[in-house]
C-alpha positions in Angstrom: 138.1 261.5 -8.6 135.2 259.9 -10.2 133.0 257.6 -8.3 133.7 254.2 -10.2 134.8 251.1 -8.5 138.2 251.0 -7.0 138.9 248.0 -9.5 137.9 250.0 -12.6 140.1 252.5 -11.6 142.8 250.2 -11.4 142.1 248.1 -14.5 142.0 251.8 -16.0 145.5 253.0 -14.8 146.6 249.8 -15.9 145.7 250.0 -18.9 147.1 253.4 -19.3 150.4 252.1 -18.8 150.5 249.0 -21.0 149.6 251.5 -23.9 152.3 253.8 -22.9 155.0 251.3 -23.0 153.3 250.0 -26.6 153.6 253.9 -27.8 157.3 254.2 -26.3 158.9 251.0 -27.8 156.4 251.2 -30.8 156.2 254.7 -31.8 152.1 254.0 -32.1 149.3 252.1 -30.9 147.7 254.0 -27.5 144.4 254.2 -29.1 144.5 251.0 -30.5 145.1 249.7 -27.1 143.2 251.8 -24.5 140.4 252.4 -26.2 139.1 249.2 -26.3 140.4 247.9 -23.2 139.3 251.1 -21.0 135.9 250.0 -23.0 135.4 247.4 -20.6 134.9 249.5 -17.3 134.3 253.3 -18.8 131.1 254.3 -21.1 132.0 255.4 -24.3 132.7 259.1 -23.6 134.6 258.8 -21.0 136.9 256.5 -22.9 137.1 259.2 -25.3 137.6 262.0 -22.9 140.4 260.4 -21.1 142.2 259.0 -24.0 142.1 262.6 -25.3 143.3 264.2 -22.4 146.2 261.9 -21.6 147.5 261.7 -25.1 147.9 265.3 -25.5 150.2 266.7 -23.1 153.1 263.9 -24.4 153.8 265.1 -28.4 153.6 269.1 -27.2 157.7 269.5 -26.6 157.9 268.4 -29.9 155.4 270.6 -32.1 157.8 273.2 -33.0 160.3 270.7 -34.9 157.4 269.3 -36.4 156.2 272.8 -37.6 159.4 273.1 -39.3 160.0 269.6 -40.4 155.9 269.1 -41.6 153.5 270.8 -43.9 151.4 273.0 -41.5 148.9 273.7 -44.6 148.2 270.1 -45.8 147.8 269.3 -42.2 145.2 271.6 -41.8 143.4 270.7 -44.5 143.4 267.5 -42.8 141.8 268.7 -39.5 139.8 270.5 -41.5 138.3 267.9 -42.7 138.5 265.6 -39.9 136.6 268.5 -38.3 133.7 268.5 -40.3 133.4 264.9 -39.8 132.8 265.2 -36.4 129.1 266.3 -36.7 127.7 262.9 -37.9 130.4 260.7 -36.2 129.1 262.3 -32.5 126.0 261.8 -33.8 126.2 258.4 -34.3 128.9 258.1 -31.0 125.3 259.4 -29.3 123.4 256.3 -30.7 125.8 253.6 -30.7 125.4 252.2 -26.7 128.3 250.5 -25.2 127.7 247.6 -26.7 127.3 248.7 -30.0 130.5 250.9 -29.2 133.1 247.9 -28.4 131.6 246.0 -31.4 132.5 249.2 -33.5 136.3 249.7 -31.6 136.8 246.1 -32.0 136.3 245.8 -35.5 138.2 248.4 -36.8 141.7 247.8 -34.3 141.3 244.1 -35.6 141.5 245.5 -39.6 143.9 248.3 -38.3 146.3 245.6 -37.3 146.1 243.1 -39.5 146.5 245.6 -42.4 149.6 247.4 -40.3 150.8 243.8 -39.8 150.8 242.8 -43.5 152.4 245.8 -44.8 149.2 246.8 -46.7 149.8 250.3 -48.9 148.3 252.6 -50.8 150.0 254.4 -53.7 149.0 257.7 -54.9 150.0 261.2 -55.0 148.5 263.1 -51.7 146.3 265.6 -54.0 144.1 268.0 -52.1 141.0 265.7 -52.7 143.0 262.4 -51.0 144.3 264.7 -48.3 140.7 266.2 -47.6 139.2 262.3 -48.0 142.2 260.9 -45.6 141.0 263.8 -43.3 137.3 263.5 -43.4 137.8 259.4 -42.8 139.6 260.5 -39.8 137.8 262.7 -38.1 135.0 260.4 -38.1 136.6 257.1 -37.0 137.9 258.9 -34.2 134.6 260.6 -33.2 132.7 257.5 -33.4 135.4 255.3 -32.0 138.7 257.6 -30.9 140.7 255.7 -33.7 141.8 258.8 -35.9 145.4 258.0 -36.6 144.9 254.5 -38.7 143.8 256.3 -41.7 146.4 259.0 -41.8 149.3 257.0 -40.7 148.7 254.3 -43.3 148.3 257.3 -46.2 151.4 259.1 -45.3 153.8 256.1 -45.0 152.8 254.8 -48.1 153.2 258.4 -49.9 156.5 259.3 -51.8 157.6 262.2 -48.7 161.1 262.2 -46.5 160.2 260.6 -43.3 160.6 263.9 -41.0 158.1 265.1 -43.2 155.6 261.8 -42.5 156.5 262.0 -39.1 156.0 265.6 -38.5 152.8 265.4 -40.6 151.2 262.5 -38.5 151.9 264.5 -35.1 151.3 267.5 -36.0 147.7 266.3 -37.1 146.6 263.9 -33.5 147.9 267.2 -31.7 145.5 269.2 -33.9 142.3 266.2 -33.5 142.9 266.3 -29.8 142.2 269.9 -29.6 139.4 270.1 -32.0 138.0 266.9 -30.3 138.2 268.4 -26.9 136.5 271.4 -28.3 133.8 269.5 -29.8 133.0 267.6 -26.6 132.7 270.9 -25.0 130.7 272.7 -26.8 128.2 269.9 -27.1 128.3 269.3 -23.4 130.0 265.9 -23.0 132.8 266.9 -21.6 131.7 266.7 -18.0 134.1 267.0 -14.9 134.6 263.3 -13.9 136.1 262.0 -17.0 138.4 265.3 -17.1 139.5 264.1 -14.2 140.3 260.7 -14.8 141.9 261.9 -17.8 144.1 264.3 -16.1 145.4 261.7 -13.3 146.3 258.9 -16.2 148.5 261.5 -17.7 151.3 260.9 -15.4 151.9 257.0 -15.3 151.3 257.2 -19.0 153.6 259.6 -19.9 156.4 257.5 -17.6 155.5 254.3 -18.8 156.0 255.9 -22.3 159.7 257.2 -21.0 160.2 253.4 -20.1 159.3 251.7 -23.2 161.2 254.4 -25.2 164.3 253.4 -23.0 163.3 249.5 -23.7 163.6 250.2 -27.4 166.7 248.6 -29.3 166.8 249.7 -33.2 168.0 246.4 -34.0 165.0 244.9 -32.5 162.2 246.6 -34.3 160.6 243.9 -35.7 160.4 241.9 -33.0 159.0 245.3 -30.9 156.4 245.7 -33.9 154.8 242.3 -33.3 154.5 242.4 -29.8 152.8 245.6 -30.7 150.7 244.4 -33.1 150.0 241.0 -30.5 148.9 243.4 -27.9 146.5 245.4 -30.1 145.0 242.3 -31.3 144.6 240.7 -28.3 142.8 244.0 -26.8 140.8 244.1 -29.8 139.1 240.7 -29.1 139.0 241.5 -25.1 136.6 244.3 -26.5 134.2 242.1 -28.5 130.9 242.3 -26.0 130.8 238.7 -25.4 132.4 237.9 -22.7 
């Protein structure tokens, strides 16, 4: 395990969880949560690192629906792009500092939410061009600060598709980023044993705390569940903001 203190492994784990339940009785929101909570004990890689590792074992049962349901091609143009947009974004992930990293996560979950929460849309065709945009805007929010979905997710549900399709789409591309990330990290050497393993021990309590908010969820409650939601994000949002 890695040598941190045993209360930053706690507030760690802890914070796994709460962002499990978020995702089960949500349906989003880990990165908007544990990133910039696990900010405040983890540097900036590892927070990446882990987050990667422990949100990519959850959606992999259900990639072969989404193959079917989704459109494997315009999802890769989006990694594709996102892809690219991975050489300046860990360039400027390599300059940022902690500091300069929470101020960056902070910022962007606050708009995230309060655009999510005000039912904020685009409208527009998703052209090749938008697609490859959408993509390249994602790949390098979430090499700079591990935020990839907000752009994609607020394209797709705004676009004129079936929802299996949006659905399928939005998986099928943070299962995609988290391997291309993970690669990334590799092959430029920051993906270094200790926050592999950190990353691999959070998988289990967060994949059972997302089997428990998934159980807590009540369609008929959904907007209440979306507020907490959005209450929690916020809240970690502002926790993040280096100055307390």
């Amino acid at each position: 395990m890695p040598d941190l203190p045993a209360g930053d492994l706690i507030w760690v784990a802890c914070v796994a969880i709460v962002a499990g339940l978020v995702r089960g009785f949500s349906g989003f929101g880990t990165a908007l949560i544990y990133v910039p909570l696990a900010s405040l004990s983890l540097p900036p890689i590892w927070v990446l690192v882990t987050l990667t590792l422990m949100d990519l074992v959850g959606p992999l049962p259900n990639v072969p629906r989404a193959l079917r349901d989704g459109r494997p091609r315009e999802v890769g143009l989006l990694a594709g792009a996102a892809a690219l947009a991975l050489v300046p974004a860990l360039f400027v992930l390599g300059h940022l500092g902690d500091a300069g990293f929470r101020w960056m996560v902070s910022g962007l979950c606050l708009v995230t939410v309060i655009l999510m929460a005000s039912g904020w849309r685009w409208s527009g065709r998703m052209t090749s061009p938008r697609v490859a945009a959408i993509g390249g805007m994602a790949g390098f929010l979430g090499g700079v600060a591990g935020l990839p979905g907000p752009p994609v997710i607020l394209a797709y549900m705004a676009a004129p598709l079936p929802a299996a399709v949006v659905r399928a789409n939005i998986m099928l591309f943070l299962v995609l980023w988290d391997v291309i990330f993970g690669a990334a990290l590799w092959a430029s050497g920051r993906l270094t044993a200790e926050p592999v393993w950190l990353g691999i021990a959070l998988i289990v309590p967060y994949l059972l705390a997302n089997m428990v908010g998934a159980k807590l969820f009540r369609p008929d409650r959904e907007r209440m569940y979306r507020i907490a939601a959005y209450s929690l994000i916020a809240a970690a949002a502002v926790a993040a903001v280096p100055l307390w």
